[in-house]
C-alpha positions as CSV (number, residue, x, y, z in Angstrom):
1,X,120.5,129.6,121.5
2,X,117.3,128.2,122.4
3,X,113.9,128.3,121.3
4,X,110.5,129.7,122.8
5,X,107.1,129.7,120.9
6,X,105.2,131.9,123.4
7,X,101.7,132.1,123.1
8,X,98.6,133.6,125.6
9,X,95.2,134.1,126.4
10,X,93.7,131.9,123.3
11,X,90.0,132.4,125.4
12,X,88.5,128.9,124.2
13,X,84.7,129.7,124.0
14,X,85.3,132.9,122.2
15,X,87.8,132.3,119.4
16,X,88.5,133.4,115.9
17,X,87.9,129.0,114.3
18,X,90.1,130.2,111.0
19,X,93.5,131.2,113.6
20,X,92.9,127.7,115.2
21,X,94.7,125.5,112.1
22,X,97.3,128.5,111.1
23,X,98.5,129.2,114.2
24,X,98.8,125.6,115.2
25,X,100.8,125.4,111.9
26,X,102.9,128.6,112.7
27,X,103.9,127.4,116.0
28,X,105.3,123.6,114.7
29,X,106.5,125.4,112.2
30,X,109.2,127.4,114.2
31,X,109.9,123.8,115.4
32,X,110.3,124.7,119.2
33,X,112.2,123.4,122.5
34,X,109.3,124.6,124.7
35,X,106.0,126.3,124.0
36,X,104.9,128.6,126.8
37,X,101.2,129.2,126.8
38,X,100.8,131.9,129.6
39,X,97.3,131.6,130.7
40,X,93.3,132.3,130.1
41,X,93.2,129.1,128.3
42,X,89.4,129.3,128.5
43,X,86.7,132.7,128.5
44,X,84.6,130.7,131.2
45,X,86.3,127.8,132.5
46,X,84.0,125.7,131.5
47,X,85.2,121.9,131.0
48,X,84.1,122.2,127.2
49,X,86.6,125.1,126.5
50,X,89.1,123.3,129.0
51,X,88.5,120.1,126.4
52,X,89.1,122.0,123.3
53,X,92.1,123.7,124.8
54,X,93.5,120.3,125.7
55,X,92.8,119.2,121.9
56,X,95.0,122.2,120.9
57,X,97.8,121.7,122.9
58,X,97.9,117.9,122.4
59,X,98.1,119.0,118.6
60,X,101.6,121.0,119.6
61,X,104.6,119.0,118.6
62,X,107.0,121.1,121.3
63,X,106.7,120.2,125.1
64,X,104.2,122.3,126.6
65,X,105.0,124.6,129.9
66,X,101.5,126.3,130.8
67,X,100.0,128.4,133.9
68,X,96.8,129.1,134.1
69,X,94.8,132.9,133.8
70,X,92.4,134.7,135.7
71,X,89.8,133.3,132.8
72,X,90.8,129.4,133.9
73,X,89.1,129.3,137.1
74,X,84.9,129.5,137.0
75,X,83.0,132.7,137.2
76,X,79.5,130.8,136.7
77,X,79.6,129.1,139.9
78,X,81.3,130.0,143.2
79,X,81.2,127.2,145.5
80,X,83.9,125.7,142.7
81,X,85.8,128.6,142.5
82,X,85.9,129.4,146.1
83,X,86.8,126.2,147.3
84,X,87.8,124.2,144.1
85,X,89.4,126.8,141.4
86,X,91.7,124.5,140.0
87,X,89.5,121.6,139.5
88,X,88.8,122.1,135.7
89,X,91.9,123.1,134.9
90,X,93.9,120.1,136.7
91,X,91.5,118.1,135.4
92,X,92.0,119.3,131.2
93,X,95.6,121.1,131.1
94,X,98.4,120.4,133.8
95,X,97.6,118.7,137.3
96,X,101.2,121.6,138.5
97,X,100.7,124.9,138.2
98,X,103.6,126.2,138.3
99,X,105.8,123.9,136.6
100,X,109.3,123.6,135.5
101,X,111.6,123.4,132.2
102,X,115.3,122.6,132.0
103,X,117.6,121.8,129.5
104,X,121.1,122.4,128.6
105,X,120.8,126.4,127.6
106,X,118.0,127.6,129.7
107,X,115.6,127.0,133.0
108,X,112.1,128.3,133.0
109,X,109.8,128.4,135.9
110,X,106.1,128.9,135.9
111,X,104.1,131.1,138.7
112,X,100.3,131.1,139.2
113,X,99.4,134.9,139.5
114,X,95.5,134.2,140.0
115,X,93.9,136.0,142.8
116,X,90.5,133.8,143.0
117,X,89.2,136.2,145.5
118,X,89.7,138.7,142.7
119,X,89.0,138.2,138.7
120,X,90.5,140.8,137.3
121,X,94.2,141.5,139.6
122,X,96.9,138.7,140.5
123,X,99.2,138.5,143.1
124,X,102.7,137.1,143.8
125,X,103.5,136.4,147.2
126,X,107.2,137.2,148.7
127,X,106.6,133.1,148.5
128,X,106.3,132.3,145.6
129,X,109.2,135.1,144.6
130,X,111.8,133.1,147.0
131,X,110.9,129.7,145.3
132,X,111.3,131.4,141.6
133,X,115.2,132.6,143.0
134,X,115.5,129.7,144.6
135,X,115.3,127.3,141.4
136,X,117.4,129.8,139.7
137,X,120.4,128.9,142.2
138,X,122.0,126.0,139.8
139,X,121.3,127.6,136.5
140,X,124.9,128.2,135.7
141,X,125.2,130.3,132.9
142,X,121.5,128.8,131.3
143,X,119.1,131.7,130.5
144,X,116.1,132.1,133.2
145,X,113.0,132.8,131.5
146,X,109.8,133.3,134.5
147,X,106.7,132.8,133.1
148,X,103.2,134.0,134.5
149,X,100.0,135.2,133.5
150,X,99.3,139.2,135.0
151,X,102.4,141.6,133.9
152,X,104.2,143.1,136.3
153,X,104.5,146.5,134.7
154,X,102.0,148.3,132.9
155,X,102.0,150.2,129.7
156,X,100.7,153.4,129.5
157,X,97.2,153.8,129.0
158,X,96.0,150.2,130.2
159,X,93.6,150.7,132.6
160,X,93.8,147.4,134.4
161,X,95.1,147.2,137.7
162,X,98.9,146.1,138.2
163,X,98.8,142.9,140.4
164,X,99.8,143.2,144.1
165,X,103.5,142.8,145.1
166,X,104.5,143.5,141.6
167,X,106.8,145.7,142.6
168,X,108.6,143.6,145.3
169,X,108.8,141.2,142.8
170,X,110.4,142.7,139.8
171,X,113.2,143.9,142.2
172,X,114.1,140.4,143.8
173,X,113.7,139.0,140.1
174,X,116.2,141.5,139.1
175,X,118.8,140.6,142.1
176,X,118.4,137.0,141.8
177,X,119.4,137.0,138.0
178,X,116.4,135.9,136.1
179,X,116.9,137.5,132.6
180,X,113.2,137.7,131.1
181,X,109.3,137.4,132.5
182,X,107.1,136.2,129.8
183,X,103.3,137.2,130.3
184,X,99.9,137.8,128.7
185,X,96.8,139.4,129.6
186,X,96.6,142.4,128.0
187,X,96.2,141.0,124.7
188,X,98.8,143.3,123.7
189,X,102.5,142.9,122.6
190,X,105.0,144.5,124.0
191,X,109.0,143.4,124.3
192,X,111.5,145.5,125.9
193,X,113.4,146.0,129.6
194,X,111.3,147.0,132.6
195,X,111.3,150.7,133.3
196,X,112.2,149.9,137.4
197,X,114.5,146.8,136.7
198,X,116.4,147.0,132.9
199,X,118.1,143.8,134.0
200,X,114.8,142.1,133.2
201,X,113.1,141.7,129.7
202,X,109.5,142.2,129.6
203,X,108.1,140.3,127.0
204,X,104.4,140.2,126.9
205,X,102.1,138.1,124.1
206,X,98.7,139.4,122.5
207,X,96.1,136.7,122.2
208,X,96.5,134.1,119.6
209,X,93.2,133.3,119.1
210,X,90.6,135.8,120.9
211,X,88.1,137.8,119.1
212,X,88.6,140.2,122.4
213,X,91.1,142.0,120.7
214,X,92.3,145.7,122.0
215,X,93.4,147.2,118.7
216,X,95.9,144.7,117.3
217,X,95.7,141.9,115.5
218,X,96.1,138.4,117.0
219,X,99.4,137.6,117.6
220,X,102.3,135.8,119.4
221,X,105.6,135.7,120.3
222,X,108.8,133.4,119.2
223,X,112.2,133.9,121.1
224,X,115.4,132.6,120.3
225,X,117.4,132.8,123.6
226,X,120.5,133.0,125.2
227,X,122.0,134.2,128.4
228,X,123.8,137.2,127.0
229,X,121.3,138.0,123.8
230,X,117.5,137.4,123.3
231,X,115.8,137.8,119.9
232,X,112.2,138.8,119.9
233,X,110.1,138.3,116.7
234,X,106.2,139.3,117.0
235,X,104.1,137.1,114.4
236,X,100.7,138.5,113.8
237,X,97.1,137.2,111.4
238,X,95.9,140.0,109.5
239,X,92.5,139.9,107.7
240,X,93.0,136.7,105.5
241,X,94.0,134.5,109.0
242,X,97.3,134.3,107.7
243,X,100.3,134.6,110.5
244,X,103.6,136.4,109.3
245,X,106.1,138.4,110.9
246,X,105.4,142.0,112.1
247,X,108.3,143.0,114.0
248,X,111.6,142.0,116.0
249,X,114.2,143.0,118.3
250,X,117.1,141.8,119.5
251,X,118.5,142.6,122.8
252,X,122.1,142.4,124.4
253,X,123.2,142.5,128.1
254,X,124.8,145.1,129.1
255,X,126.2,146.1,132.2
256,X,123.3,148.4,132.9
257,X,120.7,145.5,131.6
258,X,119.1,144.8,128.2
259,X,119.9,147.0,125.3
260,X,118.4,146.8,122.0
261,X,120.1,146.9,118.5
């Protein structure tokens, strides 16, 4: 099996400081093959929280695969983010984004979600949905792990909009044998199959370091993967800013798609 430390929407510019060291700690800790960070780096995208992001991931022992969030492209001033939304982020986290991770056990592909005409929804264009299949072609038997920032199901009760061709996507996903879509920005954890495509896992991270938290603690996710099995474990702070374990699942493909237990 491999190993993914998968953490989102850290918000630099409105943090918890005493997460910053312990879940730096946590995540070298579980020593790694790839950290996925899946967006909203930043609350403002302003280069000061893109800097201290960059200090935090330069701190990560693990190569890094990131995309950006709907938080990492300026709010405070339109002519950039109209016309250069990617400046700041190119400039402090990843010139690509939508990169790509091989290695012997699994391939993982990043997709930019961001809708700069829209802060809040994301969109994935039937585009960007033929390029994610389309890398998945020589994977062999490696797991295929898609990572992006806007979920592509909802959970009941959010009352954020789902991102446009969601839908469309999680079906082509499905056919074109990508096993699990890791994504944040709900600040809310959440692992299991999708309700419309079971053959995908839908693994989605709370914030790491956020004070905009939506009643759960800070949190993350590490997954020890495999094309035929995935283990889940959530690892959450409580009150003293310490990380531990809160839960875990593992899952086991069946003929139908991903069953727990």
């Amino acid at each position: 099996m491999t190993r993914i430390v998968h953490l989102s929407d850290l918000h630099f510019g409105r943090t918890s400081p005493a997460l910053l060291e312990p879940l730096l700690e946590q995540t070298n800790m579980a020593a790694p093959d790839l950290c996925v960070i899946s967006g909203d780096f930043t609350q403002r995208a302003r280069n000061w929280q893109f800097a201290e992001a960059r200090a935090f991931i330069d701190r990560i022992k693990a190569p890094v695969l990131a995309v950006p969030g709907n938080h990492d492209t300026p709010l405070d001033n339109l002519w950039v983010r109209f016309l250069r939304p990617w400046s700041r982020y190119r400039r402090h986290i990843a010139a690509d984004l939508e990169p790509m991770f091989e290695n012997d056990r699994m391939k993982v592909v990043g997709v930019n979600t961001v809708n700069r005409w829209a802060h809040q929804s994301g969109r994935m264009s039937s585009h960007t949905i033929n390029r994610v299949c389309e890398a998945f072609r020589d994977a062999g038997d490696r797991a295929r792990v898609v990572v992006l920032h806007h979920p592509l199901e909802h959970l009941e009760g959010t009352d954020k909009r789902l991102m446009r061709g969601a839908a469309k996507a999680l079906k082509k996903l499905a056919g074109c044998g990508a096993d699990v879509v890791l994504c944040g920005h709900i600040h809310t954890t959440h692992v299991g199959p999708f309700t419309t495509a079971p053959g995908l896992l839908f693994v989605q991270a709370g914030t790491g370091l956020s004070n905009r938290l939506r009643n759960q603690e800070n949190s993350f996710n590490v997954l020890d993967i495999a094309r035929h099995e995935i283990m889940v474990r959530a690892i959450s702070a409580g009150d003293d800013a310490r990380f531990r374990e809160t839960a875990s699942a593992r899952f086991h493909r069946q003929d139908h798609g991903w069953s727990q237990g």
